[in-house]
HTML snippet that shows the backbone in 3Dmol.js (N, CA, C, O; Angstrom):
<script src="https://3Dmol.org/build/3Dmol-min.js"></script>
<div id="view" style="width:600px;height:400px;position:relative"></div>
<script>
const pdb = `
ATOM      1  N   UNK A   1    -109.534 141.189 -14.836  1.00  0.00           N
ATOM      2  CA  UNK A   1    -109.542 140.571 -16.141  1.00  0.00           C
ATOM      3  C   UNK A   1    -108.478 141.183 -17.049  1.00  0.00           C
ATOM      4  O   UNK A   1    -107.708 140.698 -17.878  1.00  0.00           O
ATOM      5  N   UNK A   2    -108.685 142.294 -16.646  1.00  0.00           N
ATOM      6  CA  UNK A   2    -107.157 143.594 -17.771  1.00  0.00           C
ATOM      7  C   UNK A   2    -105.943 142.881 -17.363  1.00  0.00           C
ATOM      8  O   UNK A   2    -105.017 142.788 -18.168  1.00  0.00           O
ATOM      9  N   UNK A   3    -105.855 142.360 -16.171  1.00  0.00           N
ATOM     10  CA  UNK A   3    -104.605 142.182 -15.523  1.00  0.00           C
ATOM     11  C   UNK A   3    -104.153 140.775 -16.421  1.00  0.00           C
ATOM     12  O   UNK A   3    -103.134 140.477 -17.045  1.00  0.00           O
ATOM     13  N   UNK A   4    -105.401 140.105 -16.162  1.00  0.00           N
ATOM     14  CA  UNK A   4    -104.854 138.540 -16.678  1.00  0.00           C
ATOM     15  C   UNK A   4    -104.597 138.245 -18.036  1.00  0.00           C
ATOM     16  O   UNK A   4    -103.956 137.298 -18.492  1.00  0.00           O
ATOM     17  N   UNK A   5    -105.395 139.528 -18.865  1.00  0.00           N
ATOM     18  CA  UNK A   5    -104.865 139.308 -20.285  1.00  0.00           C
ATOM     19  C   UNK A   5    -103.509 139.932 -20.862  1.00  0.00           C
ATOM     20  O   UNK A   5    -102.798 139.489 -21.764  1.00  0.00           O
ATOM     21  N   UNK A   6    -103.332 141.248 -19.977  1.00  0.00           N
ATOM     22  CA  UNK A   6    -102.252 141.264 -19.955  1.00  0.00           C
ATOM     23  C   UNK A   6    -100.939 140.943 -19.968  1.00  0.00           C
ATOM     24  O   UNK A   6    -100.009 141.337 -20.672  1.00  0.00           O
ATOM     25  N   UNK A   7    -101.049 139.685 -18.528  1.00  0.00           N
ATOM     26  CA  UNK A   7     -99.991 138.961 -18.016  1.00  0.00           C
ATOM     27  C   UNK A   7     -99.932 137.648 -19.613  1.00  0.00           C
ATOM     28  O   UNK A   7     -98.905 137.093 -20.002  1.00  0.00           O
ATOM     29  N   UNK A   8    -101.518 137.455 -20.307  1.00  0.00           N
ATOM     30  CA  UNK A   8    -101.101 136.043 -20.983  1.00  0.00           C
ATOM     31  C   UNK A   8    -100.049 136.696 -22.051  1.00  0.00           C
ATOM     32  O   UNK A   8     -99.121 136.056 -22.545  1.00  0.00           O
ATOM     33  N   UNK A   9    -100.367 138.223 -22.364  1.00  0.00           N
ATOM     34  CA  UNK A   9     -99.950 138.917 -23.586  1.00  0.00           C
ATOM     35  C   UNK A   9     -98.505 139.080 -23.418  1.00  0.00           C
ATOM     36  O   UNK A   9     -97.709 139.198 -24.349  1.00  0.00           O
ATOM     37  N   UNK A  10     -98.215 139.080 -22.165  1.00  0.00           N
ATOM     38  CA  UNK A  10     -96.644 139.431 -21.820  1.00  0.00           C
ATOM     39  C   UNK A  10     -95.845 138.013 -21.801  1.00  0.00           C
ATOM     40  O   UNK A  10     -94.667 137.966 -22.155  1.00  0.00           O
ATOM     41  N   UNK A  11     -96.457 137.022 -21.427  1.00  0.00           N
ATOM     42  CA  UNK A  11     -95.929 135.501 -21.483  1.00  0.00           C
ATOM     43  C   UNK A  11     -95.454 135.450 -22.903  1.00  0.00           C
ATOM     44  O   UNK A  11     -94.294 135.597 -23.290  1.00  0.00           O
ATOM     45  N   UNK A  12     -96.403 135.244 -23.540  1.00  0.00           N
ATOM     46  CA  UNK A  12     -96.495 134.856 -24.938  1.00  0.00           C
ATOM     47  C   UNK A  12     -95.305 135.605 -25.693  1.00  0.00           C
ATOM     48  O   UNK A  12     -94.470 134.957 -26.323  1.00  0.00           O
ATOM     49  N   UNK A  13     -95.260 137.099 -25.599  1.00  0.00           N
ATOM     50  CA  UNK A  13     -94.138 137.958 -26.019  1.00  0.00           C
ATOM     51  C   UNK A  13     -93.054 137.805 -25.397  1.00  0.00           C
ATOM     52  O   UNK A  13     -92.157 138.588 -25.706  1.00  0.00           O
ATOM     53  N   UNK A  14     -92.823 136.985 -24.552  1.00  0.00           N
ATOM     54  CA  UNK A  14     -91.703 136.372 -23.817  1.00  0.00           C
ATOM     55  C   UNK A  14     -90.981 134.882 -24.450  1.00  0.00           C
ATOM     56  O   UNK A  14     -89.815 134.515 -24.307  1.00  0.00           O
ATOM     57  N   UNK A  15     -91.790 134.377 -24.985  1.00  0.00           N
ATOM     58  CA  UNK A  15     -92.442 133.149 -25.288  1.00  0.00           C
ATOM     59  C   UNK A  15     -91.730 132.823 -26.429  1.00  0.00           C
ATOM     60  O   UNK A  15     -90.836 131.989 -26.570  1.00  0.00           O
ATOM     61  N   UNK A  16     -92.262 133.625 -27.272  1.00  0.00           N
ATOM     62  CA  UNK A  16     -92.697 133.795 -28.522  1.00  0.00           C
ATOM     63  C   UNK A  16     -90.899 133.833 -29.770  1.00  0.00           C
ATOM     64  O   UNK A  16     -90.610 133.257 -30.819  1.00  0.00           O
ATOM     65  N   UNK A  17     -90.596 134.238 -29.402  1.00  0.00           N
ATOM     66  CA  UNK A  17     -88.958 134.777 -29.810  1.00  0.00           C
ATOM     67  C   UNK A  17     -87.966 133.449 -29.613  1.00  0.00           C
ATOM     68  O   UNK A  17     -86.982 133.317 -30.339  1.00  0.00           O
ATOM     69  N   UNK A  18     -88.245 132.625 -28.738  1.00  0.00           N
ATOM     70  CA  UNK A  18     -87.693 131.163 -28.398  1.00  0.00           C
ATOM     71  C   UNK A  18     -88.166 130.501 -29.658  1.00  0.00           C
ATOM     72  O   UNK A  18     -87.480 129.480 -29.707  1.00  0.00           O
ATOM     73  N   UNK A  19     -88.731 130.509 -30.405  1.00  0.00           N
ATOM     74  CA  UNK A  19     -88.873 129.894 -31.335  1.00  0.00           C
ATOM     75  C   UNK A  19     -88.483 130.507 -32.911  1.00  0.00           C
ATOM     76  O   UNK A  19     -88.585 129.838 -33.940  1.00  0.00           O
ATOM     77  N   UNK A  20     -88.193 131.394 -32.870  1.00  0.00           N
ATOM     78  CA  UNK A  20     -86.975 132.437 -34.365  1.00  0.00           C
ATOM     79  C   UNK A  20     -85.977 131.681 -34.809  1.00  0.00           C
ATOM     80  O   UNK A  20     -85.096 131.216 -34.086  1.00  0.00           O
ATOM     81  N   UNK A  21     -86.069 131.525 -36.026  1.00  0.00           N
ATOM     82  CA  UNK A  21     -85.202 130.898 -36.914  1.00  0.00           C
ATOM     83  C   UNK A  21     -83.944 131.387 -36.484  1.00  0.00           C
ATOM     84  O   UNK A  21     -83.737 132.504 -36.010  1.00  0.00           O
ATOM     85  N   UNK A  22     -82.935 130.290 -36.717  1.00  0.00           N
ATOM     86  CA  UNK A  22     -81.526 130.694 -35.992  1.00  0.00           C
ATOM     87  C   UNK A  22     -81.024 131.214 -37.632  1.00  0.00           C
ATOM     88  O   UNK A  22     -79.802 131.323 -37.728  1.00  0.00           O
ATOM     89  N   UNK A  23     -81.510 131.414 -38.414  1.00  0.00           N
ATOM     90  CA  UNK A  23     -80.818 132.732 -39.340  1.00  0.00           C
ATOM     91  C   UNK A  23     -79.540 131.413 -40.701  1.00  0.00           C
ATOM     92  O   UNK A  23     -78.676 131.662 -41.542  1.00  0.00           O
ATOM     93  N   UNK A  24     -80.099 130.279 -40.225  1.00  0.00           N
ATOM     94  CA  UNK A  24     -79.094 129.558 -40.786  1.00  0.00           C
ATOM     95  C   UNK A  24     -80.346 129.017 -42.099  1.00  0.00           C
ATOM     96  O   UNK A  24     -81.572 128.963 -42.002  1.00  0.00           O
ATOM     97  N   UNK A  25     -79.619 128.741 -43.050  1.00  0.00           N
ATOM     98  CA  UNK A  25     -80.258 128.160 -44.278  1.00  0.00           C
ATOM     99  C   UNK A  25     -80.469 127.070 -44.422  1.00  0.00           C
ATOM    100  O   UNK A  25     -79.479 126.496 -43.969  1.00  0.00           O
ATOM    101  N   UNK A  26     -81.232 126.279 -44.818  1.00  0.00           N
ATOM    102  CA  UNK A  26     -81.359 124.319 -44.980  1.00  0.00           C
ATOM    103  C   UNK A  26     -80.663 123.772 -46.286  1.00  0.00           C
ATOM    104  O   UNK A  26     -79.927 122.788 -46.359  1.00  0.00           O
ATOM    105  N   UNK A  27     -81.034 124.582 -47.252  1.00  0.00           N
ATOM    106  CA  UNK A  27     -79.954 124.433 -48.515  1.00  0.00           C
ATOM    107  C   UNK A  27     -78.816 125.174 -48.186  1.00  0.00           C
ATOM    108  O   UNK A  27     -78.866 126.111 -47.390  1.00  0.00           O
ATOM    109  N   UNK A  28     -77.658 124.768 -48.822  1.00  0.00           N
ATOM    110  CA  UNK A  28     -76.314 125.664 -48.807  1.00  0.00           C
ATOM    111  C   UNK A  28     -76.343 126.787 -50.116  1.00  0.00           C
ATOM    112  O   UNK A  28     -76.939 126.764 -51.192  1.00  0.00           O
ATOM    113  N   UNK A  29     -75.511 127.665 -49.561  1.00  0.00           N
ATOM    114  CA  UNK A  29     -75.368 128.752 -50.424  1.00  0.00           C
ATOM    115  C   UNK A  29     -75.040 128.836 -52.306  1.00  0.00           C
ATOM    116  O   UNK A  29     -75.335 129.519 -53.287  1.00  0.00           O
ATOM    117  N   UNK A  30     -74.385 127.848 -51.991  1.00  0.00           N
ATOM    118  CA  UNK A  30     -73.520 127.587 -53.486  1.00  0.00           C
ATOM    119  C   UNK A  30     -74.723 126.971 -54.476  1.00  0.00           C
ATOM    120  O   UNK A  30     -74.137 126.977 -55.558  1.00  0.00           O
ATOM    121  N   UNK A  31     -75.858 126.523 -54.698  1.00  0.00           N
ATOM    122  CA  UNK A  31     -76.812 126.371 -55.516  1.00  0.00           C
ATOM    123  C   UNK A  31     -77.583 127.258 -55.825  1.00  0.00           C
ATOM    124  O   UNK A  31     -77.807 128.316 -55.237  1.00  0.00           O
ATOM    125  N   UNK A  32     -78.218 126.669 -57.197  1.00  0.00           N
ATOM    126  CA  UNK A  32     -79.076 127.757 -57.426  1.00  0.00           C
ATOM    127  C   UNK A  32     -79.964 126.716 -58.427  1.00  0.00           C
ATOM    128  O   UNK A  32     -79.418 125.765 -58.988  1.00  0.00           O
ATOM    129  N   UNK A  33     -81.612 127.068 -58.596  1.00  0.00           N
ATOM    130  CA  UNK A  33     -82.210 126.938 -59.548  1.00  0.00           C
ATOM    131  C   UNK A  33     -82.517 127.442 -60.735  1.00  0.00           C
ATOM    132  O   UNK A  33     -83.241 128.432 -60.832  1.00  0.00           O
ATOM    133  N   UNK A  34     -81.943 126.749 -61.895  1.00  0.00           N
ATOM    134  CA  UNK A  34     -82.591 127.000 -63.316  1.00  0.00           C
ATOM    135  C   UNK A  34     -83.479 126.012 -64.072  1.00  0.00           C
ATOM    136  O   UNK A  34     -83.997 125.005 -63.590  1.00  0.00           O
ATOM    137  N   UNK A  35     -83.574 126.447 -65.310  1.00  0.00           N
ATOM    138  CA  UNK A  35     -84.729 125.738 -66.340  1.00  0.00           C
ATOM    139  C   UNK A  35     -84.257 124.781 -66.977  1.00  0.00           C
ATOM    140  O   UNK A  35     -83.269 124.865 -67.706  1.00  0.00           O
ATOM    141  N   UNK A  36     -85.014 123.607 -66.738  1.00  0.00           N
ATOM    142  CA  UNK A  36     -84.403 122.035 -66.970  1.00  0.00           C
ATOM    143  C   UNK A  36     -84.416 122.192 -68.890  1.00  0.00           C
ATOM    144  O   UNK A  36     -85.240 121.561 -69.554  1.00  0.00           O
ATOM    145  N   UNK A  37     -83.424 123.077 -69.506  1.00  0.00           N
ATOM    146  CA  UNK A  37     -83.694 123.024 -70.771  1.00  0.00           C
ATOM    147  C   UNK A  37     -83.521 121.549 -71.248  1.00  0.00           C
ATOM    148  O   UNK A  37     -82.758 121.705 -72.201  1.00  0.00           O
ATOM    149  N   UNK A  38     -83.684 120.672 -71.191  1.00  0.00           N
ATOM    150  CA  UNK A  38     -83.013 118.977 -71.756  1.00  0.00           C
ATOM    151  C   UNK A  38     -84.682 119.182 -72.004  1.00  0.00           C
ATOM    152  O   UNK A  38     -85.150 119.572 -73.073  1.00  0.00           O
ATOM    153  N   UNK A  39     -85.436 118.862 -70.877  1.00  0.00           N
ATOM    154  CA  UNK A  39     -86.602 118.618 -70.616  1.00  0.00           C
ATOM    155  C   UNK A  39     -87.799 119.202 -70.978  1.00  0.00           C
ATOM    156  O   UNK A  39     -88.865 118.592 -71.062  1.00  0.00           O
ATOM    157  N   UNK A  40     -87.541 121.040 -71.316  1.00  0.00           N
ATOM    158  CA  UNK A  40     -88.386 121.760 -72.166  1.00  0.00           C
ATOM    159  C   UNK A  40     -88.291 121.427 -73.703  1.00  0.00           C
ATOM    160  O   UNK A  40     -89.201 121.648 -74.503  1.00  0.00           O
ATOM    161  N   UNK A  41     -87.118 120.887 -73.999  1.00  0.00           N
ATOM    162  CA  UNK A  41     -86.807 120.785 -75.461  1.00  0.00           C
ATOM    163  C   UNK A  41     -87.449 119.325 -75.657  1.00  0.00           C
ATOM    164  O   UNK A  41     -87.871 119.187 -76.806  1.00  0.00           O
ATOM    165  N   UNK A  42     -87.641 118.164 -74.814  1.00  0.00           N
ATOM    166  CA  UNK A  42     -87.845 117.182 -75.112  1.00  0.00           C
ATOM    167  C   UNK A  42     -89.327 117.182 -74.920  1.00  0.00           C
ATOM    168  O   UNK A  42     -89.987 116.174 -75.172  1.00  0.00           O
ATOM    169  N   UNK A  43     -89.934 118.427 -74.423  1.00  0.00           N
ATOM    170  CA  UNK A  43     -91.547 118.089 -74.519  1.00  0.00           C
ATOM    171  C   UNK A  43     -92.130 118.818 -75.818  1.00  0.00           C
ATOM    172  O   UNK A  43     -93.061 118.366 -76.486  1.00  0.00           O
ATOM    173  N   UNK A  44     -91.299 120.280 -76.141  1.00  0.00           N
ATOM    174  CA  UNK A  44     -91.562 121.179 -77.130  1.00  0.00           C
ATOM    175  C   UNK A  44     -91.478 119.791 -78.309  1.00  0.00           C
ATOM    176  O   UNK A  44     -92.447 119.109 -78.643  1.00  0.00           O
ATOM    177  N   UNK A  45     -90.022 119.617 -78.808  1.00  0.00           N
ATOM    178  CA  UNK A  45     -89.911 118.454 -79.211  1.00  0.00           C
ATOM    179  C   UNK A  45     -91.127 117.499 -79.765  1.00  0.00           C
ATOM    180  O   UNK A  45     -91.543 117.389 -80.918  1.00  0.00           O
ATOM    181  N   UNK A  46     -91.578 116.812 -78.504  1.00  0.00           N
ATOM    182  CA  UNK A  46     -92.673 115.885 -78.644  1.00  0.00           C
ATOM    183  C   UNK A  46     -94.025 116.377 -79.013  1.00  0.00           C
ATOM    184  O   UNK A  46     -94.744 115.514 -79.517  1.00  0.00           O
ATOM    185  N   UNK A  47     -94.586 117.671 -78.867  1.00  0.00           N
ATOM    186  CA  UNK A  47     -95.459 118.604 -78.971  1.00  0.00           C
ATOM    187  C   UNK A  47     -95.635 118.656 -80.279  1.00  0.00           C
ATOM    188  O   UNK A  47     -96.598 118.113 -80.820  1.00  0.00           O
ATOM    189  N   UNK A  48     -94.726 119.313 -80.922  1.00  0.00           N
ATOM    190  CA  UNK A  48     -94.177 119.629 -82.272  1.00  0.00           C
ATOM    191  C   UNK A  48     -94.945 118.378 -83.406  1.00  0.00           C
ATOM    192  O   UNK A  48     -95.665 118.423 -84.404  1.00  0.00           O
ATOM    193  N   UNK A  49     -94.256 117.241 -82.510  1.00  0.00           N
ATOM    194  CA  UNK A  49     -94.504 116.123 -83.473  1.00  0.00           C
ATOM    195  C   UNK A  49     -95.857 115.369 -83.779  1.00  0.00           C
ATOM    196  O   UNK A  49     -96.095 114.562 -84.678  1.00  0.00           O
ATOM    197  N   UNK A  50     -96.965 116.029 -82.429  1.00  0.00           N
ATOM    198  CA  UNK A  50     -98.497 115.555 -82.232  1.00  0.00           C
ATOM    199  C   UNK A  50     -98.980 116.761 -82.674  1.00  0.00           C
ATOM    200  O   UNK A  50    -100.136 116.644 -82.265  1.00  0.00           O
ATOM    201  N   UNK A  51     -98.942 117.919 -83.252  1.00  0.00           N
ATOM    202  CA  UNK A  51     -98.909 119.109 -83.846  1.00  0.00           C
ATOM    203  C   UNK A  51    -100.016 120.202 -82.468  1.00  0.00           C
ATOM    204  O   UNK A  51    -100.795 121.114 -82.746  1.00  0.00           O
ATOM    205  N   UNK A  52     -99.660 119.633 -80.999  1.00  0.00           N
ATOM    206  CA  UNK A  52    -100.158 120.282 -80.070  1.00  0.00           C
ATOM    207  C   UNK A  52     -98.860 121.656 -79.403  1.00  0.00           C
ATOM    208  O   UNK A  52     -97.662 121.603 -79.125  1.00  0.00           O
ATOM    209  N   UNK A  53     -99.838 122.690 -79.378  1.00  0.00           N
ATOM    210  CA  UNK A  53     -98.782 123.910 -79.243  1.00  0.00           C
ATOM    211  C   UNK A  53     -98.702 123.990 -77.522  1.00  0.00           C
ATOM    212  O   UNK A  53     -99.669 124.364 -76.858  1.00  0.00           O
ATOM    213  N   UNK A  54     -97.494 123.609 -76.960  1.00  0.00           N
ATOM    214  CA  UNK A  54     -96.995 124.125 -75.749  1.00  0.00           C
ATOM    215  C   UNK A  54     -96.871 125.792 -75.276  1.00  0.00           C
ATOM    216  O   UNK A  54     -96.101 126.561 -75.852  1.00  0.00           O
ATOM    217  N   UNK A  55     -97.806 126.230 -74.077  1.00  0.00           N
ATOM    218  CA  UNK A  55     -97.034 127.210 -73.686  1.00  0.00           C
ATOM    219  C   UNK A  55     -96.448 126.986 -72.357  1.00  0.00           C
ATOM    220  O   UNK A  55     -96.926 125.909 -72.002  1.00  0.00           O
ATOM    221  N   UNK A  56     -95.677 127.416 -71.436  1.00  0.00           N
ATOM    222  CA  UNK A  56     -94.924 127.085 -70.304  1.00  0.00           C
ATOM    223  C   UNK A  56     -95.126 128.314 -69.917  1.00  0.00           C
ATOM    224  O   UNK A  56     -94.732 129.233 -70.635  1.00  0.00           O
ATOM    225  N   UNK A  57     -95.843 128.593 -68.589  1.00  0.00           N
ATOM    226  CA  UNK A  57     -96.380 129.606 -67.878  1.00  0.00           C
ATOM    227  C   UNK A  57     -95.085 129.027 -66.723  1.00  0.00           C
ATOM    228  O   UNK A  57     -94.165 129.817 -66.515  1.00  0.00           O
ATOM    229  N   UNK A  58     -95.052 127.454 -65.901  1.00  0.00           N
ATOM    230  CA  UNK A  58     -93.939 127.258 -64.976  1.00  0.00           C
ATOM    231  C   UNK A  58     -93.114 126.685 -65.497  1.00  0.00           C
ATOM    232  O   UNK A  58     -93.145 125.502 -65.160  1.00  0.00           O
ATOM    233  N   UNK A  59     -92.116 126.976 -66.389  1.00  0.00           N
ATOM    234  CA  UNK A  59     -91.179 126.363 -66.714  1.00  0.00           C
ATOM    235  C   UNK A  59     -90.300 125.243 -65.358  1.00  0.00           C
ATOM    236  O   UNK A  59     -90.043 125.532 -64.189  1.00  0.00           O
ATOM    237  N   UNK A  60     -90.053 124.064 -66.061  1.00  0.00           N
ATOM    238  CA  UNK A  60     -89.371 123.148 -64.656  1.00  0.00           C
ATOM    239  C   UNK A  60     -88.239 123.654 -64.637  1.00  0.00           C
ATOM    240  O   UNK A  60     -87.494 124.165 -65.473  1.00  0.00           O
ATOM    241  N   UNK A  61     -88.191 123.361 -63.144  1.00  0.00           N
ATOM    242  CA  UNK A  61     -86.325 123.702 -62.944  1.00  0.00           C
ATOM    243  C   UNK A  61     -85.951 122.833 -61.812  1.00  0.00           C
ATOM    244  O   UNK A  61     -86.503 122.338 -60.829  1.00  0.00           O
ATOM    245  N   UNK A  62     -84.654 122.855 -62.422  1.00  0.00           N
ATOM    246  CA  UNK A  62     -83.764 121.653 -61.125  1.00  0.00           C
ATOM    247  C   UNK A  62     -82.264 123.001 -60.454  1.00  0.00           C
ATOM    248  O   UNK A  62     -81.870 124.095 -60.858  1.00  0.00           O
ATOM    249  N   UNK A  63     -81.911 122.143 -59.373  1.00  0.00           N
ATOM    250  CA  UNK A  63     -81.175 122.855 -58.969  1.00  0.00           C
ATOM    251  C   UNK A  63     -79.791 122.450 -58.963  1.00  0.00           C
ATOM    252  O   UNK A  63     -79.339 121.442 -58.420  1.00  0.00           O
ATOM    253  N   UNK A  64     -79.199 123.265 -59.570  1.00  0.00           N
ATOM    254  CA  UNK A  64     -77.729 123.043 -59.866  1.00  0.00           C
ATOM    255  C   UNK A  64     -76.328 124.022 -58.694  1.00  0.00           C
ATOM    256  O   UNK A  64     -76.226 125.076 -58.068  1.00  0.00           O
ATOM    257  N   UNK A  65     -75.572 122.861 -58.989  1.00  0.00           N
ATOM    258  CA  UNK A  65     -74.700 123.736 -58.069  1.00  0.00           C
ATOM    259  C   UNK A  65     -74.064 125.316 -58.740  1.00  0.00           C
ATOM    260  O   UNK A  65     -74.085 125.582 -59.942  1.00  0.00           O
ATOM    261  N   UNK A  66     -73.748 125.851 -58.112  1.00  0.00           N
ATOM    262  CA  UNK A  66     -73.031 127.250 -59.067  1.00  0.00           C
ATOM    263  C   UNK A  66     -71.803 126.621 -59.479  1.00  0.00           C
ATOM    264  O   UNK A  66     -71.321 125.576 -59.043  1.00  0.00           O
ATOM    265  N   UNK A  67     -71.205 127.649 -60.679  1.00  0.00           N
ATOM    266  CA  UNK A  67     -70.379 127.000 -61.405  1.00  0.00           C
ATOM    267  C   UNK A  67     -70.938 126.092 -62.144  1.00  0.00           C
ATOM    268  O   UNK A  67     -70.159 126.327 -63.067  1.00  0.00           O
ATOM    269  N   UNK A  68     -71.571 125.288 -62.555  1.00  0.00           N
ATOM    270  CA  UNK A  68     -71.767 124.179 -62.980  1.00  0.00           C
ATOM    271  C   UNK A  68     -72.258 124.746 -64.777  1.00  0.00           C
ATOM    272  O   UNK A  68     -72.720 125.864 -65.003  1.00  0.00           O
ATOM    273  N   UNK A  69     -72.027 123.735 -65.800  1.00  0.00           N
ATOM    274  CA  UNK A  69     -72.363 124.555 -66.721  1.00  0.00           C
ATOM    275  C   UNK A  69     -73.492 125.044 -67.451  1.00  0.00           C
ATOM    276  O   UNK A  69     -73.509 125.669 -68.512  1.00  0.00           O
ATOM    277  N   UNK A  70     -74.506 124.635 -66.663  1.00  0.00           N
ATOM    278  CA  UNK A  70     -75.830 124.822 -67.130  1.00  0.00           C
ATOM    279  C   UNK A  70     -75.964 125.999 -65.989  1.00  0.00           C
ATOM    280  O   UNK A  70     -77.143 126.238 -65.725  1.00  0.00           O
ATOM    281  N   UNK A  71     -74.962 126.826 -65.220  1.00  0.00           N
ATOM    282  CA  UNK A  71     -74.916 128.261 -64.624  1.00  0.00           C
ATOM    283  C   UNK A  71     -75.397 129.281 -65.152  1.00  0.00           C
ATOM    284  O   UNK A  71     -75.302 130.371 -64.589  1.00  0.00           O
TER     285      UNK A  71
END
`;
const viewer = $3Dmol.createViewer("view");
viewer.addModel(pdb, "pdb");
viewer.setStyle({}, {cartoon: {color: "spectrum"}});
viewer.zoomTo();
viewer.render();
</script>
């Protein structure tokens, strides 16, 4: 029985490594996420005007390329 759990334990650790991320990214490097300020200002904004107080614990964010001027 030692033997056979062994052998499944050694498969598997054989196995197992065939499936490791090849180290490559799905997004490209050159982006990045920040805070959709248009969109915080247009709810603060609207808030303001129903006299309900916003707090933003997750501020939204979109993702912009670098460089770009909202960088």
């Amino acid at each position: 029985m030692k033997r056979l759990l062994f052998c499944a334990a050694a498969v598997c650790l054989l196995v197992l490594p065939g499936c490791a991320s090849t180290g490559e990214s799905r997004f490209s490097n050159d982006a990045k996420f920040v805070v959709d300020q248009e969109y915080v200002d247009a709810v603060n904004s609207a808030s303001r005007k129903m006299g309900v107080r916003v707090t933003w614990v997750n501020p939204p964010t979109i993702r912009v390329e670098k460089g770009d001027i909202r960088d």
